[in-house]
PATI-686268 format. One record per residue (C-alpha): residue number from 1; residue in one letter; x, y, z. Coordinates in Angstrom, 3 decimals. Layout:
BEGIN
<pt nr="NUM" rest="A" px="X" py="Y" pz="Z"/>
...
END
This chain:
BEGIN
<pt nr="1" rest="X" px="-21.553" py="57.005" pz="-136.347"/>
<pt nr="2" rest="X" px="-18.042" py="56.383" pz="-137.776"/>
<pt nr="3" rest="X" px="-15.734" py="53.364" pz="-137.972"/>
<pt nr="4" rest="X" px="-12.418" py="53.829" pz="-138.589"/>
<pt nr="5" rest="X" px="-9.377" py="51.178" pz="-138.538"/>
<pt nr="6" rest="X" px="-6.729" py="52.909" pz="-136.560"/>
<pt nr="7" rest="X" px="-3.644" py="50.968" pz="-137.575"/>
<pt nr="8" rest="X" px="-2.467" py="50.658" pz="-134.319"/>
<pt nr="9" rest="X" px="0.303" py="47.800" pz="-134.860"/>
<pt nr="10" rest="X" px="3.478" py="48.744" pz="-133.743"/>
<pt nr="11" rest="X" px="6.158" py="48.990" pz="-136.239"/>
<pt nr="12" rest="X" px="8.235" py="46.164" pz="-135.031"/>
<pt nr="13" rest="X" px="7.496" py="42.645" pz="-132.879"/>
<pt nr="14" rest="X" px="10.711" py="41.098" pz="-131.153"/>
<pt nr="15" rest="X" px="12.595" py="43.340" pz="-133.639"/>
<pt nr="16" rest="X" px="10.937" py="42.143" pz="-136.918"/>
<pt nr="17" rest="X" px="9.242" py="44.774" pz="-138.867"/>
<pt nr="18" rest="X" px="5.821" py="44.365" pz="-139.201"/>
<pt nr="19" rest="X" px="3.773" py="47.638" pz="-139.902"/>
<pt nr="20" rest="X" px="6.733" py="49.827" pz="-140.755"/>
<pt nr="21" rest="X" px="4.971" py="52.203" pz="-142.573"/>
<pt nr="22" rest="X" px="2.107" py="52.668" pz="-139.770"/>
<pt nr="23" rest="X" px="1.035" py="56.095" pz="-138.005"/>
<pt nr="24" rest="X" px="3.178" py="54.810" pz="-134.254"/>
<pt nr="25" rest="X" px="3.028" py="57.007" pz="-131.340"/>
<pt nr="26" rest="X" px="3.102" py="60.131" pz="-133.174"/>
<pt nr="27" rest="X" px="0.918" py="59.697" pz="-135.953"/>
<pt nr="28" rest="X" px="-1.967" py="58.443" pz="-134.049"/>
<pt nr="29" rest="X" px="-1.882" py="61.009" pz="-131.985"/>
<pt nr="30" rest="X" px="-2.714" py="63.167" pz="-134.757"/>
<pt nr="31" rest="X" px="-5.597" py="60.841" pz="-135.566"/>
<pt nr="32" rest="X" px="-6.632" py="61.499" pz="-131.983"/>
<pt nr="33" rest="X" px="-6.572" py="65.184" pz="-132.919"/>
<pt nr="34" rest="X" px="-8.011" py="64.682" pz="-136.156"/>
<pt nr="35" rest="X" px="-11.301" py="63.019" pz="-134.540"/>
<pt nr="36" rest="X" px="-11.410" py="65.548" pz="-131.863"/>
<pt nr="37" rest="X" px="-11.790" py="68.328" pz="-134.719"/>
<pt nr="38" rest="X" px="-14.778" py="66.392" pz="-136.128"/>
<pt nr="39" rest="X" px="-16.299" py="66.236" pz="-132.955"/>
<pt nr="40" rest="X" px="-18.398" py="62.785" pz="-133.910"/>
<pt nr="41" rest="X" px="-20.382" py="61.207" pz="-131.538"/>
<pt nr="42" rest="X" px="-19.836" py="57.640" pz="-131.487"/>
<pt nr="43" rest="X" px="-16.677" py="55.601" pz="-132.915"/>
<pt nr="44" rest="X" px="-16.017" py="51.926" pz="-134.097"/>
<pt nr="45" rest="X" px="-12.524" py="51.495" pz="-133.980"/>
<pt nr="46" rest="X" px="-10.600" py="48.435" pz="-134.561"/>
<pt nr="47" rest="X" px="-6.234" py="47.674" pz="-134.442"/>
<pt nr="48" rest="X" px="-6.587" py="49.558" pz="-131.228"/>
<pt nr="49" rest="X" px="-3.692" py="48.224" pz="-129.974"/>
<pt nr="50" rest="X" px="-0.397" py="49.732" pz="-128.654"/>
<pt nr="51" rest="X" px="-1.199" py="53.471" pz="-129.038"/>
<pt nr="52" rest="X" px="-4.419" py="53.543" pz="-127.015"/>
<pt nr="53" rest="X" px="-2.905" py="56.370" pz="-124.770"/>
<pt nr="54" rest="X" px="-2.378" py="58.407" pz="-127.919"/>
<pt nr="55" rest="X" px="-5.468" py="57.649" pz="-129.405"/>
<pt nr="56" rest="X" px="-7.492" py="59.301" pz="-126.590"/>
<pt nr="57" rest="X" px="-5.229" py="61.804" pz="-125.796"/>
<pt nr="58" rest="X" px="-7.077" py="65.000" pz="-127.554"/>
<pt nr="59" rest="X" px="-10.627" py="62.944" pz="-126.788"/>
<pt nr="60" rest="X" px="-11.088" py="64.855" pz="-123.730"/>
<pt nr="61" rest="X" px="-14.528" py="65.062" pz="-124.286"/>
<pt nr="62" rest="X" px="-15.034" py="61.284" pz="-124.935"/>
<pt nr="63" rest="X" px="-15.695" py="57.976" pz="-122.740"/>
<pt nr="64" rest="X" px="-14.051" py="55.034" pz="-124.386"/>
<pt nr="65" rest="X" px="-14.418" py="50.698" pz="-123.805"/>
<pt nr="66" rest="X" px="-12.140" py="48.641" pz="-122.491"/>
<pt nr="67" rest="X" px="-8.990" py="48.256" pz="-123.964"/>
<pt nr="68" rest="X" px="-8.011" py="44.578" pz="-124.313"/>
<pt nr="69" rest="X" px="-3.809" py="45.688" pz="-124.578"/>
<pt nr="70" rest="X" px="-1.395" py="45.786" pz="-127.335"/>
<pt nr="71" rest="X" px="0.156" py="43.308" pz="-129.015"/>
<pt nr="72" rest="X" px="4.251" py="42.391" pz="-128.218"/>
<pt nr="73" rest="X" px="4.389" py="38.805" pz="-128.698"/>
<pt nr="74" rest="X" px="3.610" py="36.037" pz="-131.276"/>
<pt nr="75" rest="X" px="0.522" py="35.363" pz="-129.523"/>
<pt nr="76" rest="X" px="-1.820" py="38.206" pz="-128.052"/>
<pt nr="77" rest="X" px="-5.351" py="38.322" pz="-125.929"/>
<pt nr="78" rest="X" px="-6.818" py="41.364" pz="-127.626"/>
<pt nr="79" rest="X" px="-9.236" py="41.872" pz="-130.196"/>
<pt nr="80" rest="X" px="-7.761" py="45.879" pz="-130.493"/>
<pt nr="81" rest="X" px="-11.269" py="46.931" pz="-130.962"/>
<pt nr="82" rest="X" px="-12.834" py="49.819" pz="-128.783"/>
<pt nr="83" rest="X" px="-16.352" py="51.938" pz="-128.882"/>
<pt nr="84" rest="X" px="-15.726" py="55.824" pz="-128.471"/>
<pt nr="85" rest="X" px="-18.500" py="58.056" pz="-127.771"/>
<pt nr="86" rest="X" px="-19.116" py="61.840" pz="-126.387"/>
<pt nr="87" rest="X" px="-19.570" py="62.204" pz="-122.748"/>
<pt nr="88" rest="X" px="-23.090" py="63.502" pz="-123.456"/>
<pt nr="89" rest="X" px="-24.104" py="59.299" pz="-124.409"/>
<pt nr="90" rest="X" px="-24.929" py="56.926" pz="-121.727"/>
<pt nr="91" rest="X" px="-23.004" py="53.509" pz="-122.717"/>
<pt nr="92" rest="X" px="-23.562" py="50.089" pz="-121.166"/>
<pt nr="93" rest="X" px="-23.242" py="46.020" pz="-121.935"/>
<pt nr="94" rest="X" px="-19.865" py="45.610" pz="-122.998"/>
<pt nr="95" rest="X" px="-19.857" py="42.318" pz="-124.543"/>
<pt nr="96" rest="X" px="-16.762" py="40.773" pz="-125.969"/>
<pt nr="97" rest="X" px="-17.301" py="37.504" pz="-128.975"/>
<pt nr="98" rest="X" px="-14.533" py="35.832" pz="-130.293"/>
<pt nr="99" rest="X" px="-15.283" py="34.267" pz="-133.763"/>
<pt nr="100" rest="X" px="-15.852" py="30.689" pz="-133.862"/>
<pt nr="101" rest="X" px="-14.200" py="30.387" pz="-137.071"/>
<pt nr="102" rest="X" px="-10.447" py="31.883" pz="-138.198"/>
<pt nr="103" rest="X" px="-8.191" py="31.594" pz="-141.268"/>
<pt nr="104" rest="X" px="-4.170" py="31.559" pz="-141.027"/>
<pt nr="105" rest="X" px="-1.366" py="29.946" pz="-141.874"/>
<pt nr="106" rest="X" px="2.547" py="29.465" pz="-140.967"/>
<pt nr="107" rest="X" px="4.513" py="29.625" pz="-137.809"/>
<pt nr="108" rest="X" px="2.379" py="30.797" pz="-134.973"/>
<pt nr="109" rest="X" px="-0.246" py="31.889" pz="-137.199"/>
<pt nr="110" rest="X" px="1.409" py="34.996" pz="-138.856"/>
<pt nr="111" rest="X" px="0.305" py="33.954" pz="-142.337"/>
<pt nr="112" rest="X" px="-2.859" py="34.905" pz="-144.469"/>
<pt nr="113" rest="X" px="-3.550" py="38.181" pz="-142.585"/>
<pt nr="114" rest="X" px="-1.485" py="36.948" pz="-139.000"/>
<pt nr="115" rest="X" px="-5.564" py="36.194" pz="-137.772"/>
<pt nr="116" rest="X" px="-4.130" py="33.756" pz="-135.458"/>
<pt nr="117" rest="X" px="-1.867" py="36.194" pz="-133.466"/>
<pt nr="118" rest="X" px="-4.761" py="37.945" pz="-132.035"/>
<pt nr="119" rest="X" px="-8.258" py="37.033" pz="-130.578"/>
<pt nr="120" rest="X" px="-10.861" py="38.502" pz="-133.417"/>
<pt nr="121" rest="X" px="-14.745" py="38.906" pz="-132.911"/>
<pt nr="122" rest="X" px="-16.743" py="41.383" pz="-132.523"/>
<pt nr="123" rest="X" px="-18.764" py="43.699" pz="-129.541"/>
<pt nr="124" rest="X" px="-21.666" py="44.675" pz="-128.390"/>
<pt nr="125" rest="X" px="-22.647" py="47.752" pz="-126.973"/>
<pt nr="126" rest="X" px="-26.057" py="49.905" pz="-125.620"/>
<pt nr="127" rest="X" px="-25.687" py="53.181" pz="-126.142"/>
<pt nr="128" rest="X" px="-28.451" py="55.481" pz="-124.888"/>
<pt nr="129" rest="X" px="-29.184" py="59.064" pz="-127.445"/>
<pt nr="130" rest="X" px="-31.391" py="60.678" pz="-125.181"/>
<pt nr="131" rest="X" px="-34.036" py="59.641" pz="-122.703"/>
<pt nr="132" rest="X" px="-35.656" py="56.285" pz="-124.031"/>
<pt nr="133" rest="X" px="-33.491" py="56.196" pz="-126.865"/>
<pt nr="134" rest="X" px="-31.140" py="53.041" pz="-127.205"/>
<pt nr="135" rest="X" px="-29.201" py="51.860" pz="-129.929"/>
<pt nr="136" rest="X" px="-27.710" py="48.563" pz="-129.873"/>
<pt nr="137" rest="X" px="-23.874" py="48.747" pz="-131.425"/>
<pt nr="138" rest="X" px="-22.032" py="45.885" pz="-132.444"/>
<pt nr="139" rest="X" px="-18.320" py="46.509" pz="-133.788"/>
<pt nr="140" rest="X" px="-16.274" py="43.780" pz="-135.302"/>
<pt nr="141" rest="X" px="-12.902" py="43.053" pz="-137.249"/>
<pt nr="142" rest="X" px="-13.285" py="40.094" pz="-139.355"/>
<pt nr="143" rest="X" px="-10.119" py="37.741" pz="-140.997"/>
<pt nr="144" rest="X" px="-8.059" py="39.736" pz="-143.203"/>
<pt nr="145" rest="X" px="-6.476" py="38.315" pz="-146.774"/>
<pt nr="146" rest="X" px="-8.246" py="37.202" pz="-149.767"/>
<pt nr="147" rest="X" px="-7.440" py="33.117" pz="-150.164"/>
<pt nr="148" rest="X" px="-10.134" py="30.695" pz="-150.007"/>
<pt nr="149" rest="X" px="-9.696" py="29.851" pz="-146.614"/>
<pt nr="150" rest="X" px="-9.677" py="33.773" pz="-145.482"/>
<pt nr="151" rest="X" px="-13.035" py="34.229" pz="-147.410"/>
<pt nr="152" rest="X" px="-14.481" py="31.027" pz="-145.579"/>
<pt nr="153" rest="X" px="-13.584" py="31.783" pz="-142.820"/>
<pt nr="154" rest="X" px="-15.776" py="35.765" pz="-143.308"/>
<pt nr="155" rest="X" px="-18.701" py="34.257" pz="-144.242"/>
<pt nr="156" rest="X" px="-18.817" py="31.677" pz="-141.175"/>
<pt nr="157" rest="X" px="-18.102" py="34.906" pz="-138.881"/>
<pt nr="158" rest="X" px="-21.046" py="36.821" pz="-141.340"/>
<pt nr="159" rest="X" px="-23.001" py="34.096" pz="-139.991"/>
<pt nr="160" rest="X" px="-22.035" py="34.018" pz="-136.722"/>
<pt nr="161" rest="X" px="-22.987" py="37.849" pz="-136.397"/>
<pt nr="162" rest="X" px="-25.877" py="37.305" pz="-137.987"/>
<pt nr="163" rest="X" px="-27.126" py="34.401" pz="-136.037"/>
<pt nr="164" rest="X" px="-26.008" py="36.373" pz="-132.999"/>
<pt nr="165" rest="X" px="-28.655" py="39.655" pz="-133.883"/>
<pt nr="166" rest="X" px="-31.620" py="37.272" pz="-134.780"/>
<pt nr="167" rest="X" px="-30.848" py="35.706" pz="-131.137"/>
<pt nr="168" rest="X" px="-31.052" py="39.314" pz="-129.390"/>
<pt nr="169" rest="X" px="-34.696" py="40.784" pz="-128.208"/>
<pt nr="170" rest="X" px="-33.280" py="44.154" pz="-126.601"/>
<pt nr="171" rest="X" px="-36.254" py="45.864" pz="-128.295"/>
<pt nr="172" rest="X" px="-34.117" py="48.281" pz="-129.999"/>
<pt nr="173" rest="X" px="-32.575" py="49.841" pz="-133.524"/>
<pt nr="174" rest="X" px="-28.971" py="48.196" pz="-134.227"/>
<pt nr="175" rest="X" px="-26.103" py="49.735" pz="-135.537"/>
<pt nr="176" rest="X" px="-23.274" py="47.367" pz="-136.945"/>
<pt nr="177" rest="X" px="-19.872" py="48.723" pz="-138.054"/>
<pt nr="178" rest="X" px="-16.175" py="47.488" pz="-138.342"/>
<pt nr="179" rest="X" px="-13.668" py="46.784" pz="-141.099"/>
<pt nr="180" rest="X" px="-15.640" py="43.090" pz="-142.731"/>
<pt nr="181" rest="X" px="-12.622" py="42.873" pz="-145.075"/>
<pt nr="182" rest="X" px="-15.756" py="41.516" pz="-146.891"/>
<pt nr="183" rest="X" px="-16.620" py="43.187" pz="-150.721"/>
<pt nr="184" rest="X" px="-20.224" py="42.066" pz="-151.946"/>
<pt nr="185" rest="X" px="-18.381" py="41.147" pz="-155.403"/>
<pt nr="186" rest="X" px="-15.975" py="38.763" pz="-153.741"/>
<pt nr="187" rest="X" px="-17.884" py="37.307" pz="-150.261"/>
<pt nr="188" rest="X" px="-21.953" py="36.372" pz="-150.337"/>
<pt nr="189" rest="X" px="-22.544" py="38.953" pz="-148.201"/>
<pt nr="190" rest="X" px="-26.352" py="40.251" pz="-149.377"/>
<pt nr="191" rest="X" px="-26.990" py="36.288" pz="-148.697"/>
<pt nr="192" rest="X" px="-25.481" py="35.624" pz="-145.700"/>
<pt nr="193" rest="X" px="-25.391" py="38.568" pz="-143.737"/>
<pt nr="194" rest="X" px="-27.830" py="41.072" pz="-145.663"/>
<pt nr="195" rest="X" px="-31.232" py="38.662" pz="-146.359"/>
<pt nr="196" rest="X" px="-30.565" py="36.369" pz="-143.404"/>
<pt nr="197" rest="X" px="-31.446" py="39.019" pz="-141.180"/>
<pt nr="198" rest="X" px="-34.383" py="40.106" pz="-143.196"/>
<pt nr="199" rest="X" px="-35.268" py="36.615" pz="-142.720"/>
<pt nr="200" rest="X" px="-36.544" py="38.008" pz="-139.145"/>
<pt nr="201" rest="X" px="-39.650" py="39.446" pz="-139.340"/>
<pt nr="202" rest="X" px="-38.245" py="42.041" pz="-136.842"/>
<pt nr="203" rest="X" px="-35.764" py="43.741" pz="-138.475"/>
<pt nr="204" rest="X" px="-35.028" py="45.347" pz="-141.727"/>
<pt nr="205" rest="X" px="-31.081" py="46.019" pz="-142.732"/>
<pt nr="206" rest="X" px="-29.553" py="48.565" pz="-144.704"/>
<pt nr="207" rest="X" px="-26.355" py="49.266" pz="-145.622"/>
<pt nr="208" rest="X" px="-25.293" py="52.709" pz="-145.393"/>
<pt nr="209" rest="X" px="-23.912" py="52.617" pz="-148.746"/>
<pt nr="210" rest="X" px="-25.602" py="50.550" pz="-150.721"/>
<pt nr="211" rest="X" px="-28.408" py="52.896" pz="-149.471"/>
<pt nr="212" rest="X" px="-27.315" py="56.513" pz="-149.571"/>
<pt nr="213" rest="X" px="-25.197" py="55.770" pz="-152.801"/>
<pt nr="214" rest="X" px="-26.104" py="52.796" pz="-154.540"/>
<pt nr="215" rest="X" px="-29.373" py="53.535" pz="-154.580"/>
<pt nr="216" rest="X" px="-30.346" py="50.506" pz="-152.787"/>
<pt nr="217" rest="X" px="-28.640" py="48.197" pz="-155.448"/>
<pt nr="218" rest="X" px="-26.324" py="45.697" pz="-154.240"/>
<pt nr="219" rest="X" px="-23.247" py="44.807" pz="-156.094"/>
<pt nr="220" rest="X" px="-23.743" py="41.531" pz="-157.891"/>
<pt nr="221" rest="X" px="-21.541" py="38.414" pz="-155.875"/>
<pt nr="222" rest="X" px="-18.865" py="37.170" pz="-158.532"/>
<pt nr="223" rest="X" px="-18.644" py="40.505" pz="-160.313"/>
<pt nr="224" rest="X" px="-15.844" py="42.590" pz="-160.690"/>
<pt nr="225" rest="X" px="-14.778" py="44.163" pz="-157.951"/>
<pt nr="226" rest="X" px="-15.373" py="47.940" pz="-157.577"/>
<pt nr="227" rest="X" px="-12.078" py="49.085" pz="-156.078"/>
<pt nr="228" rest="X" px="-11.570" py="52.668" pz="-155.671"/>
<pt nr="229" rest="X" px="-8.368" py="54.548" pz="-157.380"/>
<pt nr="230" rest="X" px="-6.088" py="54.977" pz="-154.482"/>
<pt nr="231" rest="X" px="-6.071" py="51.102" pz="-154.092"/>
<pt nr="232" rest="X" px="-5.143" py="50.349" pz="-157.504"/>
<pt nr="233" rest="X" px="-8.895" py="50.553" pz="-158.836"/>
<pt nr="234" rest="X" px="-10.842" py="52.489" pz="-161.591"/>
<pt nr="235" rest="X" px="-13.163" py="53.907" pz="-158.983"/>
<pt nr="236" rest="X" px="-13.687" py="57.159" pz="-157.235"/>
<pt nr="237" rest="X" px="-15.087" py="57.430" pz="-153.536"/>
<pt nr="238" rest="X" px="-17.995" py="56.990" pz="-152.412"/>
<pt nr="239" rest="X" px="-18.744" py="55.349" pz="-155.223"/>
<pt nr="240" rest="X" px="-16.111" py="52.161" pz="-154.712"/>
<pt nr="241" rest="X" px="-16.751" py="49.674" pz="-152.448"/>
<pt nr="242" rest="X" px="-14.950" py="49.452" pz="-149.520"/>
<pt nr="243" rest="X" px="-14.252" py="46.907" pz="-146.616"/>
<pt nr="244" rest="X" px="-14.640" py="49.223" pz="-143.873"/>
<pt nr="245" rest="X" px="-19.221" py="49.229" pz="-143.347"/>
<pt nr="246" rest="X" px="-21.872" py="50.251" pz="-141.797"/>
<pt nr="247" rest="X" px="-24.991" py="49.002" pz="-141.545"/>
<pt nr="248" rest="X" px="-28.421" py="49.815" pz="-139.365"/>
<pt nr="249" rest="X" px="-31.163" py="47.434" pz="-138.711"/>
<pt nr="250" rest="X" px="-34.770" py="48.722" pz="-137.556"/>
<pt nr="251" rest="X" px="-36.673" py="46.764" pz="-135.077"/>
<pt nr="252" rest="X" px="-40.423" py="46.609" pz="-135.475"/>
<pt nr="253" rest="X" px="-40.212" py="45.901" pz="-131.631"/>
<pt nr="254" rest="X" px="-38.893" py="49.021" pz="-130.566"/>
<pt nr="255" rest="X" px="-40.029" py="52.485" pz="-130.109"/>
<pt nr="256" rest="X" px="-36.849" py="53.894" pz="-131.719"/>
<pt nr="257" rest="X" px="-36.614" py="54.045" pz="-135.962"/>
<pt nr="258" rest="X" px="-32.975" py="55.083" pz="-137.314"/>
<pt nr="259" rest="X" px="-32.751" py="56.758" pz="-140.842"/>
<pt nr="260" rest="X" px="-29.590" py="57.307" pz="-142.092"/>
<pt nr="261" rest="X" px="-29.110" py="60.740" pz="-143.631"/>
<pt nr="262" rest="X" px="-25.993" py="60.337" pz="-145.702"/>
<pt nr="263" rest="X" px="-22.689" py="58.635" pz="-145.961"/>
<pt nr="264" rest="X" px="-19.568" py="59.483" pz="-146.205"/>
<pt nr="265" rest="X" px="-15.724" py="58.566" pz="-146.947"/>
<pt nr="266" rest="X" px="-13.338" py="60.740" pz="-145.465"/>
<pt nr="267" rest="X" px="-10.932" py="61.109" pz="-147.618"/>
<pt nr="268" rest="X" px="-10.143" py="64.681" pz="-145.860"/>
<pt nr="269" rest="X" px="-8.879" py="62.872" pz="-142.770"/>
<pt nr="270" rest="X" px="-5.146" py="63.581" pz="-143.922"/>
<pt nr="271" rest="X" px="-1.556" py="65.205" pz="-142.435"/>
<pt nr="272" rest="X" px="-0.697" py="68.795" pz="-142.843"/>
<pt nr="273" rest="X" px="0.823" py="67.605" pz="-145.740"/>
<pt nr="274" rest="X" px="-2.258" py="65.993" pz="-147.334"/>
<pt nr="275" rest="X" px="-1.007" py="62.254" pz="-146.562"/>
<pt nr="276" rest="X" px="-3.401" py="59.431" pz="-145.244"/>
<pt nr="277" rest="X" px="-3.372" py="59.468" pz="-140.994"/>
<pt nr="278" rest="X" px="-4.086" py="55.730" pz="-141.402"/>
<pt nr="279" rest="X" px="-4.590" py="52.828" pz="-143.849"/>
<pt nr="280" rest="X" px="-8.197" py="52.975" pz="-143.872"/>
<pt nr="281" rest="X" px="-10.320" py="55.936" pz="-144.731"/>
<pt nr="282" rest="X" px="-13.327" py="56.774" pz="-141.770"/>
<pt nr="283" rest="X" px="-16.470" py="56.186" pz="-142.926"/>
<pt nr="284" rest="X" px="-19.550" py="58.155" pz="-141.412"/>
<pt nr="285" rest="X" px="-23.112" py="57.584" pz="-141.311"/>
<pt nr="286" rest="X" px="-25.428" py="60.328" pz="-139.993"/>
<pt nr="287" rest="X" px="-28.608" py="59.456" pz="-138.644"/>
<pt nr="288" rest="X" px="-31.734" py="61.055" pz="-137.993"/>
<pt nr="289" rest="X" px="-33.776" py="59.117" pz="-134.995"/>
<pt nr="290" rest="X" px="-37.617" py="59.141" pz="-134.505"/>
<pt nr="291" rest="X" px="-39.002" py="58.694" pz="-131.577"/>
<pt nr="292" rest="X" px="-42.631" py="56.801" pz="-131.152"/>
<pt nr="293" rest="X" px="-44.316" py="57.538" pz="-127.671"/>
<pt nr="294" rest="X" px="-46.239" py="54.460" pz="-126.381"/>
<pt nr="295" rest="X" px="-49.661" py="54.859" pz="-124.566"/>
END
């Protein structure tokens, strides 16, 4: 499982410069062949927006979610997130949530993080391994920028989500993954998000990698942040925290137990000429599934 933020802005609204610097047409079409060469099975993306076509052009092999459009005007009806997974997986539910709760400022909501000039949430997805093996998937984009308001306005959606999976009996494992522009250090996530859901005698949450690297240790909310090098940081990958997660919750309900195997930041998904495709680095989580036969 992999979520990766596409940057899929265009480069210019009305003739303003917005994202100047972002992959366009071209460059995400080398994203598109970039994901096709790792050949992983299911995708969070989110800023799916105006480059959809080039995004799945080398995906031949994969079946994608609705695309909710691109964005063109000061005010746009897409979240720009989409769910990408191999032909061989059997996905149903689409479920689009818009967060109750968003942070921006200015003229037509362009300020702290422009939240207000799309429609934010998250999804839900089933996707089905192999026969009588489901996986509930939720994806999700939360409020960008780092004011008070912005960080607010993350832990009310952290909530939301939350609330939202505690609500759900689908009898099945869940996999949650999206770019939370949430860091433990700076938002209570282990509180809100992390033991809320714990809270539920069903389930049991772990974070990829807090898991597979951190040993199961959770950065400590107020601390430091842990930012890696190439964002101005002290901190080499995998061992800085990043915004971009992924977490898996086990059901005691269901039949189906996820483990995840290892984690990974792919700092190898780069040009010919070693640049970054995108603004965000793909993160991976490999699982291993066991499957519990009922009598």
């Amino acid at each position: 499982a992999v979520s990766m933020n596409v940057d899929g802005l265009p480069q210019k609204i009305l003739g303003i410069p917005i994202n100047s610097d972002g992959p366009g047409s071209s460059g995400t079409q080398k994203i598109s062949q970039k994901m096709a060469e790792y050949n992983w099975d299911v995708i969070g993306v989110s800023e799916d927006f105006n480059y959809n076509t080039e995004l799945m052009s080398s995906l031949t092999s994969y079946k994608s979610g609705t695309h909710r459009g691109g964005v063109s005007r000061l005010n746009n009806d897409t979240d720009g997130l989409n769910l990408l997974w191999k032909n061989t997986i059997n996905v149903t539910g689409e479920k689009w949530t818009s967060w109750n709760t968003h942070y921006s400022t200015g003229i037509f909501g362009a300020g702290n993080g422009a939240d207000g000039m799309i429609d934010k949430g998250y999804r839900y997805y089933q996707a089905t391994i192999a026969e009588g093996v489901a996986v509930d998937v939720y994806i999700l984009h939360m409020d960008a920028d780092s004011d008070a308001g912005d960080i607010a306005a993350r832990e009310s959606q952290l909530t939301q989500l939350a609330d939202a999976i505690k609500a759900s009996d689908n009898k099945n494992p869940i996999i949650v993954m999206g770019d939370t522009n949430c860091r433990y250090t700076r938002e209570n996530l282990e509180t809100l998000f992390i033991n809320a859901i714990n809270a539920d005698s069903r389930f049991t949450i772990q974070d990829a990698w807090v898991e597979k690297i951190r040993d199961g240790v959770y950065p400590t909310y107020g601390a430091d942040a842990i930012v890696a090098k190439d964002k101005g940081g002290t901190y080499d990958y995998p061992q800085a925290e990043i915004v971009d997660k992924i977490f898996y919750i086990n059901n005691t309900d269901s039949v189906v137990t996820l483990q995840a195997d290892s984690y990974t930041v792919h700092t190898d998904f780069v040009d010919d000429d070693g640049s970054a495709l995108a603004d965000h680095w793909p993160i991976e989580a490999k699982f291993t599934y066991t499957y519990t036969q009922t009598v």
